[in-house]
KEDREN-280245 format. One record per residue (C-alpha): x, y, z; residue in one letter. Coordinates in steps of 0.02 Angstrom, whole numbers, plus 50000, padded with zeros to 5 digits. Example, Ala and Ser with C-alpha at 12.3 -4.5 7.8 and 13.67 -1.06 7.14 Angstrom:
<nodes>
506154977550390A;506844994750357S;
</nodes>
This chain:
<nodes>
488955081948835X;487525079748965X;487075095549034X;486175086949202X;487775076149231X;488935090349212X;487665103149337X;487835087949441X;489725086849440X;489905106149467X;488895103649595X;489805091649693X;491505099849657X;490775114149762X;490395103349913X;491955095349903X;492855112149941X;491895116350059X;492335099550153X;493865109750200X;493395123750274X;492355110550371X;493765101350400X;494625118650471X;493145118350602X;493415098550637X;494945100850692X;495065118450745X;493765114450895X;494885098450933X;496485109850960X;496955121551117X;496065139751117X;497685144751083X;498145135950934X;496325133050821X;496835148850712X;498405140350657X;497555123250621X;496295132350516X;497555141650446X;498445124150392X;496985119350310X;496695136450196X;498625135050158X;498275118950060X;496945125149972X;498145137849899X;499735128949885X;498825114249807X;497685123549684X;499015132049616X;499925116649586X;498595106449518X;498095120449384X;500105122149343X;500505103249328X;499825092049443X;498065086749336X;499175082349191X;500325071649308X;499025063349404X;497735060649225X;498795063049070X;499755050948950X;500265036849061X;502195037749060X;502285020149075X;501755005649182X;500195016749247X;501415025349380X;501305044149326X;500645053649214X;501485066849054X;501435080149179X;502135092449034X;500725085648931X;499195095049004X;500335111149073X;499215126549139X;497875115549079X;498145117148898X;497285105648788X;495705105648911X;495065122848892X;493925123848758X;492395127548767X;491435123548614X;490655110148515X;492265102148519X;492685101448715X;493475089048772X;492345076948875X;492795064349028X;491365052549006X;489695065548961X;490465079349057X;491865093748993X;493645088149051X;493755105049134X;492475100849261X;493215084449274X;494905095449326X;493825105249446X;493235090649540X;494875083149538X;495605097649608X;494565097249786X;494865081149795X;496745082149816X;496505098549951X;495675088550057X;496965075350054X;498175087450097X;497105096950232X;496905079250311X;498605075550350X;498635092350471X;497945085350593X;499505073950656X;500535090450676X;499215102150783X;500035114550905X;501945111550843X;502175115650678X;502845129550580X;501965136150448X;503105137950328X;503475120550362X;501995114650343X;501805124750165X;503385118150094X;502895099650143X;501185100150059X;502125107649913X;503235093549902X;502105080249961X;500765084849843X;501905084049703X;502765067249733X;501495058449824X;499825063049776X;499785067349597X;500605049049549X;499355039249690X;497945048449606X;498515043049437X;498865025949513X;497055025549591X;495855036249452X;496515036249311X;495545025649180X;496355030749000X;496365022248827X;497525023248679X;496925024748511X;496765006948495X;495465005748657X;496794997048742X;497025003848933X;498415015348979X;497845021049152X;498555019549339X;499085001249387X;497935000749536X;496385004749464X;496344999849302X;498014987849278X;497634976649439X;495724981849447X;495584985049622X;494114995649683X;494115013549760X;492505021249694X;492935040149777X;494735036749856X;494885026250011X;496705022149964X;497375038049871X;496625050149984X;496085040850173X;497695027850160X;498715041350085X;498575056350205X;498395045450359X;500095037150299X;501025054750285X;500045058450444X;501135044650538X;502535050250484X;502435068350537X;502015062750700X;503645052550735X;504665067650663X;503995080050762X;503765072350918X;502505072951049X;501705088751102X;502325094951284X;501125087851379X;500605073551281X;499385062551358X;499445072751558X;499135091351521X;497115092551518X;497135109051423X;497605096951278X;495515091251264X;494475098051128X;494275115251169X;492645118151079X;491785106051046X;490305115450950X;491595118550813X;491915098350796X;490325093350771X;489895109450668X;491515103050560X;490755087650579X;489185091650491X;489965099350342X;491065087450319X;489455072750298X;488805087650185X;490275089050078X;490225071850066X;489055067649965X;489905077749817X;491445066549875X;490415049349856X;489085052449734X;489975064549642X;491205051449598X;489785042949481X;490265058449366X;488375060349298X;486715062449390X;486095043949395X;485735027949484X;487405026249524X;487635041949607X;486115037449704X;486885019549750X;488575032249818X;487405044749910X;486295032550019X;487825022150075X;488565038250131X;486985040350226X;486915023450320X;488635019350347X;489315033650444X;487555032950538X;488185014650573X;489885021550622X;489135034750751X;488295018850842X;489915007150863X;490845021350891X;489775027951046X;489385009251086X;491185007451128X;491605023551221X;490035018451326X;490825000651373X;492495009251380X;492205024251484X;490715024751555X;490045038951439X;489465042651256X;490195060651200X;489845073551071X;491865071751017X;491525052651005X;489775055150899X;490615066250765X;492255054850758X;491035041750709X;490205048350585X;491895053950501X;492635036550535X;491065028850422X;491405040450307X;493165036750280X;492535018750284X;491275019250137X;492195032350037X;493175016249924X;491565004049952X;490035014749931X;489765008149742X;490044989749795X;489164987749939X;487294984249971X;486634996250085X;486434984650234X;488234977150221X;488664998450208X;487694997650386X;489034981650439X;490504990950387X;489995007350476X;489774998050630X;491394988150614X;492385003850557X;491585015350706X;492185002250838X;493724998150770X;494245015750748X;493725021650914X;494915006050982X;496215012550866X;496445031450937X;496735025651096X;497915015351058X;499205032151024X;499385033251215X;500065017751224X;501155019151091X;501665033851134X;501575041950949X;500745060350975X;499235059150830X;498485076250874X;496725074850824X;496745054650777X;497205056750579X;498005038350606X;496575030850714X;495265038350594X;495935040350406X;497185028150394X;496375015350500X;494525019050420X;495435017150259X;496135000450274X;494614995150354X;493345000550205X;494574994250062X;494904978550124X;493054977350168X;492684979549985X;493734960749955X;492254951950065X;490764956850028X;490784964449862X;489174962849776X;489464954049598X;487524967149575X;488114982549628X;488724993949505X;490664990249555X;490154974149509X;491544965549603X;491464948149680X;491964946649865X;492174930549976X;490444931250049X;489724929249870X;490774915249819X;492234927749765X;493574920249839X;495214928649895X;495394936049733X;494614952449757X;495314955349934X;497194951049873X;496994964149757X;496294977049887X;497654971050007X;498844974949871X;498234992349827X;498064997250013X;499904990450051X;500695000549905X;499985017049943X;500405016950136X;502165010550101X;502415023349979X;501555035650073X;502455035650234X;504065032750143X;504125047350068X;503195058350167X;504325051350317X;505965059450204X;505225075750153X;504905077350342X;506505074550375X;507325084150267X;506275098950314X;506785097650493X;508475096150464X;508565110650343X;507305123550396X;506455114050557X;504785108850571X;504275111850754X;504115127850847X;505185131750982X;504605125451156X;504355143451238X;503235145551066X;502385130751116X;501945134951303X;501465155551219X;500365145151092X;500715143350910X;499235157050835X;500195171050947X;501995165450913X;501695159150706X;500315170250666X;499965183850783X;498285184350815X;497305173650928X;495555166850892X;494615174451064X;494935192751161X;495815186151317X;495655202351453X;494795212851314X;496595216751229X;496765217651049X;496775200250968X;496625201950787X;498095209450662X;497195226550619X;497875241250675X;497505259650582X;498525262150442X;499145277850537X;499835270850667X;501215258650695X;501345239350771X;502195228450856X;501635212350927X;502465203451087X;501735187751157X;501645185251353X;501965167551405X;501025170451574X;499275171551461X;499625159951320X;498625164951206X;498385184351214X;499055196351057X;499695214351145X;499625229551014X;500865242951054X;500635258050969X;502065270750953X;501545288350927X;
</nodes>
């Protein structure tokens, strides 16, 4: 065990998490005043849901004994983490680190992949819903992508027994471009066809960002986080972590210039929204490339995955498919874009060490990304697409429309985020007293107390 590789790993872990309360901000300022509580909200449920999972069954599923053909994991085999907890001389390692920091960092990784996918669903969705989906989803999507994607196992022998992407077909996704980007945006689509557009969609201006502080505060600890994300990946404090941490500096710094670049030529104006969309769209971009990469080609692919993700979210208008706060433009779009990067320029030097067409690679590489990007969306939407379903036929997904117009924080949670005419907003009342809570349509977003004696 290395004590500086594991301090590192802890480390990162840490900023990982806190990518999604920063994600809560990202899209809470995105949403209606009336509605950021319940997108943050959205965001905290999947840290519990999928934390509780992941410590139950899900690490075993996604990282133990390969059931066969690298698909899924014994997820009986590591059960409440058994087998992984001690703490002595004879720990378990992953590499020079304990396997239970290994599970720790892991863990965040698969809560932010589940916080993405909100997004898609802002101002419509039930909570419960939305709870029982990222149950599900978690379960039957994520924990067999991740093993698909990150696991890296050997038997006795030394011979490989990990996921089919990763290790089978030997694709690359250094930090998860395809089992987290590809693989929430995916799910992301399909909760926007099942629950429809928002009322409004596309005409009713109150739809805008409605602060845009929080975005670009979100924003900021989300590139923060980040680097845990990237460089964390290397699982040890070294070069290659370095290698990880200053393409995740210069390709989402890349991504905020075509990104603005385009608005400008677009529209006429560069925005704050459009500056922190950028910088999220490069990182989504770099997160599979940022160990095969040299940093100036990490500077092409921020460029090309700021402009081409910027064209992408406004192409939801036209097709008509209501992708609240751009999870498809940005995640699943910035996905594709970084891992099928990754197939063309490839640096045989960089510690990835794949080959890609501009180095005399051939189509090799980037048949293999195309391959491992392909899979995940299919399955992805797929299955997200039928859980969805189900859920809407069964329990429904979407709030009622007079819910809707009263906004969803009132109607779902019963609070509101701001004192609207200096009434009581929040859920405390004195323990002495009694509540009720009514919601008045004609201010959307206020929270009235009545107190009976």
């Amino acid at each position: 065990m290395n004590t500086g590789d594991t301090a590192w790993v802890l480390i990162s872990a840490a900023l990982v998490l806190l990518m999604t309360p920063g994600l809560a901000f990202f899209y809470g300022g995105m949403t209606r005043a009336k509605a950021v509580l319940n997108m943050m909200m959205m965001s905290f449920g999947a840290i519990g849901v999928v934390a509780v999972l992941w410590v139950m069954f899900g690490y075993s599923a996604a990282f133990g004994t390969d059931l066969g053909g690298g698909l899924l994991g014994n997820p009986l085999e590591k059960l409440g983490l058994q087998g992984v907890l001690d703490t002595g001389d004879g720990a378990p390692l992953v590499g020079t680190i304990p396997e239970i920091v290994f599970v720790g960092f892991q863990a965040v990784f698969a809560i932010i992949t589940v916080a993405l996918i909100t997004g898609a669903i802002a101002d419509r969705a039930k909570f419960g819903a939305w709870m029982t989906f990222a149950a599900i989803w978690v379960t039957v999507v994520y924990f067999p992508v991740a093993h698909w994607v990150f696991s890296f196992t050997e038997d006795a022998n030394g011979n490989p027994t990990g996921g089919w992407i990763g290790q089978g077909m030997g694709a690359i996704d250094f930090a998860g471009g395809t089992a987290v980007h590809i693989n929430a945006g995916a799910a992301a689509l399909a909760l926007a066809l099942i629950l429809g557009r928002r009322k409004g969609f596309g005409k009713d201006p109150s739809h805008r960002p409605h602060n845009l502080p929080f975005v670009m505060l979100g924003a900021g600890l989300l590139w923060f986080g980040w680097f845990g994300f990237n460089a964390g990946s290397a699982l040890g404090a070294n070069a290659v972590a370095g290698y990880a941490w200053i393409n995740t500096l210069a390709a989402p710094a890349a991504a905020i210039l075509g990104w603005l670049v385009v608005e400008k030529l677009r529209d006429g104006h560069a925005t704050s929204l459009g500056a922190a969309s950028g910088a999220v769209a490069g990182l989504v971009a770099i997160t599979p490339a940022c160990s095969a990469l040299t940093p100036m080609w990490s500077i092409v692919l921020g460029l090309l995955a700021g402009a081409v993700c910027a064209l992408a979210v406004g192409l939801k208008y036209r097709l008509g498919i209501d992708d609240s706060l751009d999870v498809v433009g940005v995640h699943l779009v910035g996905g594709l874009v970084g891992t099928l990067f990754i197939g063309l320029a490839a640096d045989p030097n960089s510690p990835a060490a794949g080959t890609g067409l501009f180095y005399g690679g051939g189509l090799e590489l980037l048949g293999k990304q195309a391959i491992a990007a392909g899979a995940v969306m299919i399955y992805s939407f797929v299955i997200a697409y039928a859980i969805g379903w189900v859920i809407n036929k069964t329990m429904g997904f979407r709030i009622s429309s007079a819910d809707e117009a009263a906004g969803v924080d009132v109607s779902v949670h019963a609070e509101s985020a701001y004192d609207f005419g200096g009434r009581a907003t929040g859920s405390f009342v004195p323990m002495t007293e009694k509540r009720s809570v009514t919601s008045e349509p004609a201010t959307a977003a206020t929270t009235e107390v009545k107190v009976d004696a």
